[in-house]
N, C-alpha and C positions, 0 to 999 in steps of 0.2 A: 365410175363403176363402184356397187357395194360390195362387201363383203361376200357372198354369196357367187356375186358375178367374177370377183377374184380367186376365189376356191375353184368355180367353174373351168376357168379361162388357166390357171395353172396345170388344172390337171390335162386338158386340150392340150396344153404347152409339154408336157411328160409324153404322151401319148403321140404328137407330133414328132420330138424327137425322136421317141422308142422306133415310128418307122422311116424316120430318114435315116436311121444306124441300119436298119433290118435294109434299108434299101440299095446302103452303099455297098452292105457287104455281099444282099443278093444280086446287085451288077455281077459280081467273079465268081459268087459259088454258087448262088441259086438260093432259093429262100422257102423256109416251110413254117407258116404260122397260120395252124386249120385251113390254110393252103398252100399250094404248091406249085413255086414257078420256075421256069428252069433258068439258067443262070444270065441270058441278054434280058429276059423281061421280069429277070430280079428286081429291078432297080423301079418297078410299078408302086412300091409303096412307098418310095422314097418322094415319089410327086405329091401322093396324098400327107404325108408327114409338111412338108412342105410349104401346104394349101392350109394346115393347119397353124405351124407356128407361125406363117406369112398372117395371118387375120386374128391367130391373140394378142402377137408384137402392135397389131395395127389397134387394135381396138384397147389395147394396153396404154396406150399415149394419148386416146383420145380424151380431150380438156371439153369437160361440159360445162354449161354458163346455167344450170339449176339458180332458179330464184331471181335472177335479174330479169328488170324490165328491161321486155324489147318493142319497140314500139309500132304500134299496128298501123299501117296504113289506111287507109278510107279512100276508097275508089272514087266516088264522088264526090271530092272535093271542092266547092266554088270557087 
């Protein structure tokens, strides 16, 4: 990842967690951010926070092999 992709994927990372906090807390009291949910289906942005820092953490670790030869097969081979 470059710089860029890591500025990106940090701030995914903020924003992930900002709703799994909004999510645990709207499980018991309910939660109001430009919407409004009542306090069992609080806990709806806690999946989306979730779905987030679950694919920055992933994509965070992932080891790219840029620049090395990989070596191409040839279907037809004799």
């Amino acid at each position: 990842m470059n710089t860029f992709d890591r500025l990106c994927a940090g701030t995914a990372f903020l924003l992930g967690i900002t709703l799994l906090i909004l999510g645990v807390i709207g499980l018991f009291m309910g939660c109001s951010a430009h919407f409004t949910l009542p306090p069992v289906l609080g806990i709806l942005p806690a999946f989306v926070g979730w779905g987030v820092v679950r694919a920055v953490y992933v994509a965070w670790n992932v080891r790219t092999t840029w620049g090395e030869d990989v070596p191409l097969e040839t279907p037809f081979e004799d």
